[in-house]
N, C-alpha and C positions, 0 to 999 in steps of 0.2 A: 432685576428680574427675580431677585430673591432666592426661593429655594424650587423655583420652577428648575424642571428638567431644561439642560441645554437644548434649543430646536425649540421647545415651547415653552409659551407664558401660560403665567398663573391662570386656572380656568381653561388648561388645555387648547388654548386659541395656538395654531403653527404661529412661531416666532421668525419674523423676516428675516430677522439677522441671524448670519452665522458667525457661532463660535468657535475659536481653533485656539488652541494652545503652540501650533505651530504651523510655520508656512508652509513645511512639508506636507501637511496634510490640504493644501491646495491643491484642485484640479490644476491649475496653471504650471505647477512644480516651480513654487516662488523661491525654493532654496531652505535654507533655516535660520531661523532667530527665535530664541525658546523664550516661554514666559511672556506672551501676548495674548491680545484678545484682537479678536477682529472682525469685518463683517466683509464679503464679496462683492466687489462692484456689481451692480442692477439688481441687489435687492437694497430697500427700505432701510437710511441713517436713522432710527428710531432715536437717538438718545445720545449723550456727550459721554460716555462711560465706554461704549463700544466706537473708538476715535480712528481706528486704524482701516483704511478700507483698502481695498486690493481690488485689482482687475481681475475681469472674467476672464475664466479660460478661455473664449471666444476671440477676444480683444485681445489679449496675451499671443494668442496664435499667431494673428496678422502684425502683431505691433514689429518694428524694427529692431525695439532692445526688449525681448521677451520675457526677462530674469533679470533677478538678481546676480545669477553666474554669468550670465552674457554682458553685462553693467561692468560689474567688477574686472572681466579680464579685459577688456574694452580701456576702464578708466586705467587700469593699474598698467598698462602697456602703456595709455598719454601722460605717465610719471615719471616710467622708466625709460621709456626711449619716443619722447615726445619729435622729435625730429623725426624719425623714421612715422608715426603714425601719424601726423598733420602732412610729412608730403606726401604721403598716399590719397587722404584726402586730396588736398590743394593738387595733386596729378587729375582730376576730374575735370579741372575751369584752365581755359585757354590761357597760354604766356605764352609772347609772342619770344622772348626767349628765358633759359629756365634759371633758377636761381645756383645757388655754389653750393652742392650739398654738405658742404665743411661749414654753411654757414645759413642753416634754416633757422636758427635762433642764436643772437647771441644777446645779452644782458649784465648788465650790473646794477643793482638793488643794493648795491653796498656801499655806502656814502663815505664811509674810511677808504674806498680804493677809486674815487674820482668821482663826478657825474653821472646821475642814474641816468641808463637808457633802457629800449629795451627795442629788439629790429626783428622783423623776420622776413623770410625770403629774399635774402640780401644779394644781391645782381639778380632777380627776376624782373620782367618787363611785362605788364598783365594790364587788362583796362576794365571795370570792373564794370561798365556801359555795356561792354562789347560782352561779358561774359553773362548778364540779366540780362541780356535783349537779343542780339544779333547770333548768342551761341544757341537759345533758344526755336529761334526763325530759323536757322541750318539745319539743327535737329531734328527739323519738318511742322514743329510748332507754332511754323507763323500764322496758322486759318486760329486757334487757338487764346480764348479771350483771355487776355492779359489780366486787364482791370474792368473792372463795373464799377460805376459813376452813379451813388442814390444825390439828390438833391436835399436841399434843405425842405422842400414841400413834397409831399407824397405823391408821385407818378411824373416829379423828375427824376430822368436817369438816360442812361449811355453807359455805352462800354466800348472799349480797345480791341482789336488780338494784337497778337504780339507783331505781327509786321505792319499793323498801322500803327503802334505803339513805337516802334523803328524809326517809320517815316517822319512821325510828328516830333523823336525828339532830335533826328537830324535836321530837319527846317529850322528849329530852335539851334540848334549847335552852328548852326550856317549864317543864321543873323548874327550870333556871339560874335563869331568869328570877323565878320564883315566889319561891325565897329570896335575892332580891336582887341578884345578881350581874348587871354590867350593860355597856354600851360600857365600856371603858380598862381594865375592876376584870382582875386575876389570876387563874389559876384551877392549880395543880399538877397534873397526871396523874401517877400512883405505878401502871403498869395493865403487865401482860406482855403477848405479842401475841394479843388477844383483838379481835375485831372489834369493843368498846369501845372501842379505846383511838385508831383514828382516825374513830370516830363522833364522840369525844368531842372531838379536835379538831376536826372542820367545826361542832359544836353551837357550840363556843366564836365561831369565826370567824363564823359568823350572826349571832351577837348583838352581835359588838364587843368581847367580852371578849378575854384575852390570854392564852393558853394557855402554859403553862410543863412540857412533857415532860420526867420523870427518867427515866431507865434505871431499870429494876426490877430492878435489881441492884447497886444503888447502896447502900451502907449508912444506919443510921438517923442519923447524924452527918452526912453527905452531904445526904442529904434536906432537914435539918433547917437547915441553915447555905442551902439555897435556897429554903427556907421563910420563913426570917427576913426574907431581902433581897428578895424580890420581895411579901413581903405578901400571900399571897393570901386569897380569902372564900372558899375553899372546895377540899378536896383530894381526888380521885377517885380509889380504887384497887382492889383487889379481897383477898380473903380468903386466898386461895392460889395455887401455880403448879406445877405439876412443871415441871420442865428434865432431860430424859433419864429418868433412875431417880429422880432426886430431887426430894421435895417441900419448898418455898419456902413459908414462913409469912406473906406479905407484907402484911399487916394488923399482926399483933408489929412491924414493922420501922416502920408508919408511926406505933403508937400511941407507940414509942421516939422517933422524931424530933418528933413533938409535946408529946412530956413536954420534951424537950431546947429547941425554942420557946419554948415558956412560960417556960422556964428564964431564955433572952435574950431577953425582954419582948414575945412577939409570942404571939397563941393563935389555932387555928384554930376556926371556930364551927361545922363541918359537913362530916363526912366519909362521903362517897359512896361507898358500900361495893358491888363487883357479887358475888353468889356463884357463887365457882365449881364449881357442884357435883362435878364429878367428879374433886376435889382437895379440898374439903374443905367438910362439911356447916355450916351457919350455927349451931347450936346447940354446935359444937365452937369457934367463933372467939369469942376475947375479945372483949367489947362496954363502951363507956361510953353509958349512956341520954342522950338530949338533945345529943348530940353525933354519934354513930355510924346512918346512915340505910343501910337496903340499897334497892340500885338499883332491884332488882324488884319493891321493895315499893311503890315511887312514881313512878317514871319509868313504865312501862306503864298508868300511868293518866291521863295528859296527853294532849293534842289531836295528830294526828302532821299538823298545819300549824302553822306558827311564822313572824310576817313576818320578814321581815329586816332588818339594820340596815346602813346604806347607812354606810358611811364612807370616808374620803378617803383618795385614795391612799398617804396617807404616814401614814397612821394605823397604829399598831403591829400586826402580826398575830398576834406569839410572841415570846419570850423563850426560849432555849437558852444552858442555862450548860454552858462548858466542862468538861471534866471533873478537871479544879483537879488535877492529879497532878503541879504546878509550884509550888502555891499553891495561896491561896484561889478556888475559881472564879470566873469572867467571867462574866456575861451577856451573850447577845450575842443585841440587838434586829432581828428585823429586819419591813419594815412590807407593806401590801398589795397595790397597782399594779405597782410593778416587782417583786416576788417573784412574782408572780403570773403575769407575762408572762413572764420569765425562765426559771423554772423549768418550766413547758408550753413552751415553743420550745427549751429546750436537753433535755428527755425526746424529742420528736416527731423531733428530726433526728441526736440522737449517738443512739439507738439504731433509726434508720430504721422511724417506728413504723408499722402498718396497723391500720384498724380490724378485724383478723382476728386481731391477735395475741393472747394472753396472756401477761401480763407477772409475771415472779417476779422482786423483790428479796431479796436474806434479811438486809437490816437491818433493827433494832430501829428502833424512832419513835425509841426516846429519845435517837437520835443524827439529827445535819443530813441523812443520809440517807436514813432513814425519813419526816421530814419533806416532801421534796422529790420521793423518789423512789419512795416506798411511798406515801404518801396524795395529794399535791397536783398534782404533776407528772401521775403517771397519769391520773387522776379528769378533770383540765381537759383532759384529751384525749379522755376518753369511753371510758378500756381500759379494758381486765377483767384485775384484780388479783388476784395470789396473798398470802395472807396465813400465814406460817406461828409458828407458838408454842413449836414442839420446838427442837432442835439436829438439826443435818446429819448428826451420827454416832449419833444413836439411831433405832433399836434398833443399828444398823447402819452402818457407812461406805458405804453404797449408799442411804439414804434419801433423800438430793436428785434424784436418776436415779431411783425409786422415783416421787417425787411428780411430777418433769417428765413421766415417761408418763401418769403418773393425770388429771391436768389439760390436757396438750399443750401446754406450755408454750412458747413462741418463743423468749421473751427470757428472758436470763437475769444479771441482775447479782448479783456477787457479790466477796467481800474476798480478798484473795492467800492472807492466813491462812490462810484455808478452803483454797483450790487450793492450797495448801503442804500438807496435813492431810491431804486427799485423796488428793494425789499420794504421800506414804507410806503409805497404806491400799493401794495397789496397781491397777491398771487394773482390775482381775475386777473389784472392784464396782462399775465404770461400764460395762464393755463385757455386762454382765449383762440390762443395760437397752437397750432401740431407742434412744431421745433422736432420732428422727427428727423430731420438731416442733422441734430447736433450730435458730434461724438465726441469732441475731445473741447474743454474749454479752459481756460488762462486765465491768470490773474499777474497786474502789474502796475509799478508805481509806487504803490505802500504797501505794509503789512496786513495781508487781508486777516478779519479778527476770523475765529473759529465760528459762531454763529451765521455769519455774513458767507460763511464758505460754505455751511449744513445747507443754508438758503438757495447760493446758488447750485449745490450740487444737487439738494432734491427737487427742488421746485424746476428751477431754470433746465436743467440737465434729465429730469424723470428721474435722477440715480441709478444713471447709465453713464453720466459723460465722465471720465476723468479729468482731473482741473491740474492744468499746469502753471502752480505758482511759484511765479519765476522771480528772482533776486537778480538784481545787478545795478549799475549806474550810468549815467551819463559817461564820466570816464571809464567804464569795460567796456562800452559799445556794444556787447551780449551778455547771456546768462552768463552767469556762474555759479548761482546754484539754482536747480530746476527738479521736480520732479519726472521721469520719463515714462509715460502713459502705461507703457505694457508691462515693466521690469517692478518696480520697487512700489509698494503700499504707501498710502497717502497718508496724513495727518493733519485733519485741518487745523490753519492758521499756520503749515512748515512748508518750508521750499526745500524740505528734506536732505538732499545730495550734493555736494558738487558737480559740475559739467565735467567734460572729459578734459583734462590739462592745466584741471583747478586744484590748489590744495588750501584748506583751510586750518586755523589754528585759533585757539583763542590765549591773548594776553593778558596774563594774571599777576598779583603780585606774586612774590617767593614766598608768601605764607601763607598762602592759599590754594585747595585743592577744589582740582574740576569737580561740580555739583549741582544735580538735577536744580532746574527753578533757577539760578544764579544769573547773576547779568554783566556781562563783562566787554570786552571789546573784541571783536573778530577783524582779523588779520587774513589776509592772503598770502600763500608763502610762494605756487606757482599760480599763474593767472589767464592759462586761456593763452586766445591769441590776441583779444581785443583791444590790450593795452599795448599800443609801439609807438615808438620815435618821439616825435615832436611832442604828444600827447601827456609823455612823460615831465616836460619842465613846465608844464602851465597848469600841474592837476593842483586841487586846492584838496578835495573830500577824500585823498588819496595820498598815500605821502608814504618816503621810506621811514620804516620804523627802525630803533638803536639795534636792533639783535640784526643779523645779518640775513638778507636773502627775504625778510618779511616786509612786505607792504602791507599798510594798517588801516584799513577803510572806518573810522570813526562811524563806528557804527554800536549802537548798544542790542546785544542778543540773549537768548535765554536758550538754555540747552536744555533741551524736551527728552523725556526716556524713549530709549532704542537709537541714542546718538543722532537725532534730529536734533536741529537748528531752528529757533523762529525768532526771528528777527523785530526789535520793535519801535525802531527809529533810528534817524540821525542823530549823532549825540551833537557833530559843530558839522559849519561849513569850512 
């Protein structure tokens, strides 16, 4: 801007952006950090020089973590006495009895005093089905849509409330139970995004079984190598799928990776077949008799009540294997109490939740995302979920602003890819659409670069929405670090903060001192609650490191000025 007055450019035009030298001088009252420049969320990112952008005071008012003061005594309380503020939390979600308060967390990260663990809510008994769904339906939310169903073609669609959401996954949880499958046994999901496929996880989680989601687009080699190692009773997929123009035979793929089990000594006794009729008829899909069961033909005729099976917090919830593009894939366990708490308290505050919103993710289950942030996350907070099956560019590169109007969507998380994908399709097919119901939108997966985040936040957002881009992994099961909508000023291409009960470090040599630009490796010293039990001896991208009490997520970062963090890859698997 030169030597224009602050507030206006050169040639006296008003300047969009506002300048501050400090956050005090925020209507929001963001606190203080001297020696900034910045601009106020809903006006105009003009330029990469003014980086820093802050929530309106409007936004600020309603949001849950309004400050920087409200952040900090919040986080600095989940450091110092993290027991006392996760069981005030975790006091919100049903346990059918309560845990040891001498033992909300106990761990070792220290490899010289035995085997890393790490537990929390050690003697509690909780079902994490019954706290997403049936705590929901009690609280009078069962007339209330659950999830919304878009199809892969424009004006398919369906939705749930939550007490037919109930019914449908105790019918499911009732045939499990019929042919054997039981607390601890496995169970494979092979399903695209069909409102099956996270029925089929809460059914599992009911009962105690251990749900294992593939990608369904995973090939029959793929399948079949996590068929072997996790052993399951029983593998649930469907007949077909289109993706765009194209139709997916995904039945061939799973009868392929079952010929290939058998092969190395494992066989599956019951494959739960759903038809998808509007992909492809049942009399056109290969069948084996006494093995091959369709879903319709027997799940619709079970009781739609099913009790629950109470288990312990550290009892396994899931199994997710990496996707071995290093190797052989990992499984990476993770269990019920603290996934449970974690992942509803880090949805409800990085994306500033209201029970008014609607919430769209557009990942797949069969990744940590759709896990956390499509089915469990949402649900234990009582949102109304978007579920979609298509891609984002069919028919058209204007189909996600398509279905945001259609639904009214609020929230919106989504992968950089995508916002990369989009951003050369051209603005017309966003600016084609209102997207007046977006307020708050997400970023996750990878490092979203700082252009791709100016793009989504002016274009896609008006430069209004706040973007919550969120760092974490497969093995954290949640954030851990996140920007939080109404508190803390943005940066794009930084996931800014830690969550509440995270602490961060960076590992340097001894001849080197912390420095803006530098790239080094980031460490976790406390970790949330996402990381417990089992989860601990099968991590690969997570590991204890030599100093005591740090786990070292291989990861390469660069420390940005004002103490942000931006992350720029995996350094190994």
């Amino acid at each position: 801007m030169g030597a224009a007055t602050a507030g206006q450019q050169a040639g006296g035009t008003p300047d969009k952006l506002r300048h501050v030298e400090s956050m005090s001088e925020l209507p929001s009252g963001a606190g203080t950090i001297s020696g900034i420049s910045a601009v106020v969320l809903g006006e105009s990112l003009a330029d990469e020089e003014h980086d820093l952008i802050f929530p309106s005071a409007e936004f600020s008012a309603s949001a849950l973590v309004s400050s920087p003061k409200q952040y900090k005594e919040m986080y600095e309380r989940s450091i110092k006495d993290p027991a006392g503020f996760w069981s005030e939390i975790a006091d919100a979600f049903y346990w059918k009895e309560k845990w040891n308060p001498s033992e909300v967390c106990s761990e070792n990260l220290d490899v010289s005093k035995g085997p890393v663990h790490i537990s929390w809510f050690k003697g509690g008994k909780t079902n994490i089905c019954y706290n997403a769904v049936d705590r929901n339906v009690e609280a009078g939310s069962g007339d209330k849509i659950a999830m919304y169903w878009e199809g892969n073609e424009p004006g398919q669609d369906g939705k749930l409330t939550y007490s037919e959401l109930l019914e449908k996954v105790c019918q499911l949880a009732n045939y499990l139970k019929s042919v054997g499958v039981g607390k601890g046994d496995a169970v494979i999901i092979y399903l695209p995004m069909l409102l099956e496929l996270p029925i089929a996880m809460l059914a599992c989680a009911r009962i105690g079984a251990v749900h294992s989601v593939v990608f369904a687009g995973f090939s029959a080699d793929s399948l079949a190598q996590r068929i072997v190692d996790c052993k399951p009773k029983l593998v649930l997929t469907c007949n077909a799928v289109k993706r765009g123009p194209k139709p997916i035979l995904l039945k061939d793929i799973v009868d392929a990776a079952l010929v290939e089990s058998e092969k190395n000594g494992f066989s599956v006794g019951i494959c739960l077949t759903y038809e998808n009729q509007s992909v492809m008829k049942r009399q056109d899909t290969k069948w084996q008799v006494g093995r091959d069961v369709w879903w319709q033909d027997v799940v619709t005729n079970f009781p739609t009540k099913c009790d629950v099976e109470w288990v312990d917090a550290e009892d396994p919830l899931f199994l997710l294997y990496t996707s071995g593009s290093t190797g052989k894939p990992k499984g990476v366990m993770h269990t019920s109490g603290g996934y449970m708490v974690y992942t509803a308290t880090t949805f409800k505050y990085a994306f500033d939740y209201k029970p008014t919103d609607i919430y769209w993710c557009t990942a797949d289950c069969g990744w940590i995302t759709g896990h956390s942030y499509v089915t469990y996350g949402p649900l234990l907070n009582g949102a109304a979920v978007l579920v979609f099956e298509g891609t984002p560019n069919y028919p058209d590169a204007g189909r996600c602003w398509d279905i945001v109007d259609k639904y009214k969507v609020s929230i919106f998380y989504t992968a950089p890819t995508l916002v990369r994908s989009l951003m050369r399709d051209g603005d017309e097919y966003v600016t084609r659409y209102s997207r007046k119901s977006l307020r708050v939108l997400g970023s996750v997966g990878e490092p979203i670069n700082p252009s791709a985040w100016r793009w989504f936040y002016n274009v896609v957002g008006d430069s209004k929405c706040p973007i919550s881009d969120t760092w974490w992994q497969t093995e954290t099961g949640g954030f851990m670090m996140t920007p939080l909508p109404g508190a803390w000023p943005q940066k794009p291409g930084s996931a800014t903060f830690p969550f509440f009960g995270v602490q961060r470090s960076l590992l340097m040599r001894k001849d080197r001192r912390l420095k803006e630009n530098v790239v080094d490796i980031f460490a976790l010293k406390n970790h949330g609650l996402g990381l417990s039990g089992p989860s601990m001896e099968i991590m690969t991208d997570m590991r204890p490191h030599t100093s005591s009490h740090l786990l070292a997520t291989i990861l390469l970062v660069m420390v940005a000025a004002g103490t942000k963090m931006v992350t720029t890859g995996l350094l190994e698997e």
